[in-house]
C-alpha positions as CSV (number, residue, x, y, z in Angstrom):
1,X,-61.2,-10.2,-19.8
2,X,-58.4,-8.0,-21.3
3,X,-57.8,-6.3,-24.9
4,X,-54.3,-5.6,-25.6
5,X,-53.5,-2.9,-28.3
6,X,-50.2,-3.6,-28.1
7,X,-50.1,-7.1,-28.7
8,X,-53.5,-6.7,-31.3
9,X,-55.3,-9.1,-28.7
10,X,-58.5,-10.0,-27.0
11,X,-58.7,-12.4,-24.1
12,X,-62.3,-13.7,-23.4
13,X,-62.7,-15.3,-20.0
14,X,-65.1,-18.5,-20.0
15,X,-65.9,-19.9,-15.9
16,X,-63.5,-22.9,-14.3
17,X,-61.1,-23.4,-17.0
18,X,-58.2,-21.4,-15.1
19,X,-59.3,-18.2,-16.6
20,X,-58.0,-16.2,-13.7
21,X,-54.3,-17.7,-13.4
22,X,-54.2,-16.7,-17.5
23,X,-55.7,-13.0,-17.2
24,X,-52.9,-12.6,-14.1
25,X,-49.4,-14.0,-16.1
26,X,-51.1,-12.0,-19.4
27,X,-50.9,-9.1,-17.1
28,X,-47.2,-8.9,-17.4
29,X,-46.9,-8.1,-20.7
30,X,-49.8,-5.4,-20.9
31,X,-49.3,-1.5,-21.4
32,X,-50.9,1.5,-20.3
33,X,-53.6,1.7,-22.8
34,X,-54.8,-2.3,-22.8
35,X,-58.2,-2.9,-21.0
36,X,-58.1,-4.9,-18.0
37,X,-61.1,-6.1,-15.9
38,X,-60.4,-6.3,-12.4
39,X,-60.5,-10.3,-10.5
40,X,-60.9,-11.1,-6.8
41,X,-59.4,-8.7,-4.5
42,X,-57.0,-12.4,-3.5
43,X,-55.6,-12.9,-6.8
44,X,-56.0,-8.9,-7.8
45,X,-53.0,-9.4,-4.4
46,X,-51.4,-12.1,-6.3
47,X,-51.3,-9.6,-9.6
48,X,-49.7,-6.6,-7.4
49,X,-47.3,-8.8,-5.7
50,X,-45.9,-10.1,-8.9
51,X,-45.8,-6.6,-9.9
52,X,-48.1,-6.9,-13.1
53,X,-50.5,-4.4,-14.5
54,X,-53.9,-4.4,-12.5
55,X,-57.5,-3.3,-13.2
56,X,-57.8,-0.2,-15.9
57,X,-59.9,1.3,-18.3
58,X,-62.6,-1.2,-17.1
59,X,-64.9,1.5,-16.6
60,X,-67.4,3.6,-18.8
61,X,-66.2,7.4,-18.9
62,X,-68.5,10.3,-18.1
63,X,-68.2,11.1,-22.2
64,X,-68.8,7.5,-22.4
65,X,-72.5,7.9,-20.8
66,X,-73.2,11.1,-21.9
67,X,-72.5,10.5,-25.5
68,X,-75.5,7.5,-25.2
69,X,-77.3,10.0,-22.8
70,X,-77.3,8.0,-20.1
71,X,-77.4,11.3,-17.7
72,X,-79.4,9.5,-14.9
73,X,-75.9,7.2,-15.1
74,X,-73.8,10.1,-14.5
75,X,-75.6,11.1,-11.5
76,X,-75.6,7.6,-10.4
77,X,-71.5,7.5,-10.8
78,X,-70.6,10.6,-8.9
79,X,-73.1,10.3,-6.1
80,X,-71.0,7.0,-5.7
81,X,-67.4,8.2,-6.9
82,X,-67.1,5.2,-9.6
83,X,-68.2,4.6,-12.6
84,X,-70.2,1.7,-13.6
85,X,-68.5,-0.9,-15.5
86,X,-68.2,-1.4,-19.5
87,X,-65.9,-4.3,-19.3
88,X,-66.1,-7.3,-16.6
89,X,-64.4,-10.8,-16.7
90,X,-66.9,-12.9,-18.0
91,X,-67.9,-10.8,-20.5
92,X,-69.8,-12.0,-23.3
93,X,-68.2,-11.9,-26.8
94,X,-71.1,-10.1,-28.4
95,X,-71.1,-7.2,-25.4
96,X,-67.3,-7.1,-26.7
97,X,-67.4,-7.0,-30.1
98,X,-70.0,-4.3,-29.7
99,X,-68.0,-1.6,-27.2
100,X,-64.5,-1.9,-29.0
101,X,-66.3,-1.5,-32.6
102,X,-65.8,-3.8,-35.6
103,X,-62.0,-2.8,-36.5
104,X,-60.4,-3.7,-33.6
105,X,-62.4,-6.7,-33.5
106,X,-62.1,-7.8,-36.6
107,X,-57.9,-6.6,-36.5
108,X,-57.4,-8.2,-33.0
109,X,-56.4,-11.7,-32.4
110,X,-59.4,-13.3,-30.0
111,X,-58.4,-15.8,-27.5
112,X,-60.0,-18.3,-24.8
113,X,-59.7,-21.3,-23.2
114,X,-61.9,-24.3,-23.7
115,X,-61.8,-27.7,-21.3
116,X,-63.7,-31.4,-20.9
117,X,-67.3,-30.5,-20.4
118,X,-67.7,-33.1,-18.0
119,X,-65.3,-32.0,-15.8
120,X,-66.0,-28.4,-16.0
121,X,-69.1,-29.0,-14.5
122,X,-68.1,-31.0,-11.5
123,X,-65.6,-28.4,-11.1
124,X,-68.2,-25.8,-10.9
125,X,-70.1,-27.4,-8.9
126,X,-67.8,-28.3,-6.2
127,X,-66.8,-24.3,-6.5
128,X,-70.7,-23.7,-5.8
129,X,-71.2,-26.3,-3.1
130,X,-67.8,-26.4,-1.7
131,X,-65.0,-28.7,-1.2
132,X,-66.7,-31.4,1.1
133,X,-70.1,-31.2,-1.0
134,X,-71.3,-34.4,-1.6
135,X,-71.4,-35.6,-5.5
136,X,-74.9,-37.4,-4.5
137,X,-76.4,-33.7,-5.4
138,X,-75.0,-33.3,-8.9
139,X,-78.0,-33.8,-10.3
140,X,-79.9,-31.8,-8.0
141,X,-77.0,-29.1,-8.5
142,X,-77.8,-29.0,-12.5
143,X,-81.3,-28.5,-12.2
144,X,-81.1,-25.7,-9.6
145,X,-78.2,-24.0,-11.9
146,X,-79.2,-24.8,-15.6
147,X,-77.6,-21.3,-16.7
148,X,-74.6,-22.6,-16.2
149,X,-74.7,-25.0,-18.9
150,X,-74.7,-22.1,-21.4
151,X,-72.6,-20.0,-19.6
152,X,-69.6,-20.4,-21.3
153,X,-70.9,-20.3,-24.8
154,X,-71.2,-17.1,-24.8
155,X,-67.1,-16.1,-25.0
156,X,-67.4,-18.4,-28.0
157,X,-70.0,-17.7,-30.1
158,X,-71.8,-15.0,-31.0
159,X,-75.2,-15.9,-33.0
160,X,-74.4,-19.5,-32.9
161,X,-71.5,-18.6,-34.9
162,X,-67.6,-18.9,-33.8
163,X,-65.1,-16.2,-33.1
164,X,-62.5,-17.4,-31.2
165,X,-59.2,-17.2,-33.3
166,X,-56.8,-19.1,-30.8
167,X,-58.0,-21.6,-27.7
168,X,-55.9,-22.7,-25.7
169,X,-57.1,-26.5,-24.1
170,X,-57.0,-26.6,-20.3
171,X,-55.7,-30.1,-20.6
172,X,-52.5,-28.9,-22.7
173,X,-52.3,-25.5,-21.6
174,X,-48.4,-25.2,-22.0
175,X,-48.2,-26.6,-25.5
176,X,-51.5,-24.1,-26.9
177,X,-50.1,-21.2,-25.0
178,X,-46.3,-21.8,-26.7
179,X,-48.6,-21.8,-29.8
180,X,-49.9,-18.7,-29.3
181,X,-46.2,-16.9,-28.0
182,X,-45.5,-18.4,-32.3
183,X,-48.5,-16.2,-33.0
184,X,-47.3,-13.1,-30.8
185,X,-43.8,-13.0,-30.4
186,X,-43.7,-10.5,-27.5
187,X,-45.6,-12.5,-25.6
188,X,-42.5,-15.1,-25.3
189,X,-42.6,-16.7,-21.7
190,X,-45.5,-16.5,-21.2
191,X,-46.1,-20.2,-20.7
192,X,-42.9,-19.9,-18.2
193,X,-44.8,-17.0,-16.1
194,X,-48.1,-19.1,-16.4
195,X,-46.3,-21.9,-14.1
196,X,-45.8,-19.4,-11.5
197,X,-49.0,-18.1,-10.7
198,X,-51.1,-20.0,-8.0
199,X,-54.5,-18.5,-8.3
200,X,-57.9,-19.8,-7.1
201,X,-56.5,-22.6,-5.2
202,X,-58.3,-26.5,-5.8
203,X,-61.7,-26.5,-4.5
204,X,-62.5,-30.3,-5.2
205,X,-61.8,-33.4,-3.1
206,X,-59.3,-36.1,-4.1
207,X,-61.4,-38.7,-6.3
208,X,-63.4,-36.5,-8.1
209,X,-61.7,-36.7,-11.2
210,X,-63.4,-40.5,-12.5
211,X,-66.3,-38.9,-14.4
212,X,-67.1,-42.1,-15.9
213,X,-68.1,-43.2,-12.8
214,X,-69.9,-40.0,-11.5
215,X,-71.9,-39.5,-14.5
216,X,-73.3,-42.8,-14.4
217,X,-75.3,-41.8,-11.2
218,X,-76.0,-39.1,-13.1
219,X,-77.3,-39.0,-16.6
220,X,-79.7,-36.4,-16.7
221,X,-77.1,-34.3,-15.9
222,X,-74.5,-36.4,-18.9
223,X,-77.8,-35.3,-21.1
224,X,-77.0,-31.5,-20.6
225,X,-74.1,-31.9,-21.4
226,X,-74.5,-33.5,-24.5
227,X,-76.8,-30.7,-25.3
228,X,-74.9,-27.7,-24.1
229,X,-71.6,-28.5,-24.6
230,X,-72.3,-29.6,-27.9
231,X,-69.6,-27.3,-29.8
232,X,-66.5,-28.4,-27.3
233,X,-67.3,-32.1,-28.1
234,X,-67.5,-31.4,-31.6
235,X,-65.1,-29.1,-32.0
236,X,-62.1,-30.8,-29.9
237,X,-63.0,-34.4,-29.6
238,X,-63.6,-34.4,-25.9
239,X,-64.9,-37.7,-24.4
240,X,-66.7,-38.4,-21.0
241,X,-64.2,-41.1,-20.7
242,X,-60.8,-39.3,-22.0
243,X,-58.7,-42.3,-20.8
């Protein structure tokens, strides 16, 4: 999750739609004042070595806590020399809206990215399970996990209602992301230095990309999907079958 007050922008960071890779190559355009939540200590390596801004201002301040007297917090932080967090990356949109106040929110440009529904969730659940998991346990998967479902809703609505300004797609990231460098300027290249990061490397076998095929073992898990992914479908036209 970042806010940039430079560039009048908030990124919110949904799961398995190449959140991470985004957040690093956004990095290089960030100042000293933008809000950065920190990723995996891998790709936080992959951030240092491409000499982008890291983690900052991720953190409540002791003014912070004892302005909401939150002095048991306080006591908390120094007995373990860090403060707790006020920012993380998957960061509900509400939880933002509410700790950078209405202006900025309201002023600031709010960004995510959005991607197939039915493919996010085999891609999470290979993630979970791991590369050689067997796709047999989708639907035992779903059940176990139905939080996920809703997960990502949350970095686009807040109330039901939607407050993303800009998405980029996962399936035409370079063309949304030249839109949004039309939108911001200073953010030109950005789609350039996007190419270059390699972050959270593929954690799915070859072959599970025919979802047609998967879901049809599986359609109490299609159902969720239906249900819960209900504003992507809507909203971009995305298809179990996308051809």
């Amino acid at each position: 999750m970042i806010v940039s007050h430079d560039h009048k922008l908030i990124f919110l960071k949904p799961q398995k739609v190449a959140g991470t890779s985004f957040e690093i190559a956004l990095s290089r355009y960030l100042g000293r004042r933008d809000i950065i939540t920190p990723v995996a200590p891998e790709d936080e390596a992959v951030r240092r070595k491409a000499g982008f801004r890291g983690a900052q201002h991720h953190e409540f301040t002791p003014r912070d806590l004892l302005h909401q007297r939150k002095y048991k917090e306080v006591g908390k932080a120094l007995l373990r020399r860090r403060m707790p967090r006020k920012y993380f990356h998957h960061i509900p949109a509400s939880a933002v809206k509410r700790r950078v106040g209405d202006q900025i929110w309201h002023d600031y440009l709010k960004v995510s990215i959005v991607r197939n529904p039915w493919d996010i969730v085999v891609s999470k659940f290979y993630w979970d399970q791991g590369r050689d998991a067997d796709i047999a346990d989708l639907t035992r998967w779903s059940i176990a996990n139905p939080e996920f479902f809703a997960f990502n809703r949350r970095m686009y609505l807040i109330d039901e209602a939607p407050v993303i300004d800009h998405f980029l797609r996962y399936e035409h990231f370079r063309d949304d992301i030249l839109a949004l460098e039309d939108r911001r300027p200073a953010l030109a290249g950005l789609a350039d230095t996007l190419a270059g990061i390699k972050a959270k490397g593929a954690s799915r076998k070859a072959g599970s990309r025919d979802l047609p095929a998967i879901y049809a073992d599986h359609p109490k898990v299609a159902a969720l999907v239906d249900v819960f992914f209900e504003y992507e479908i809507n909203r971009f036209g995305y298809t179990l079958d996308p051809g």
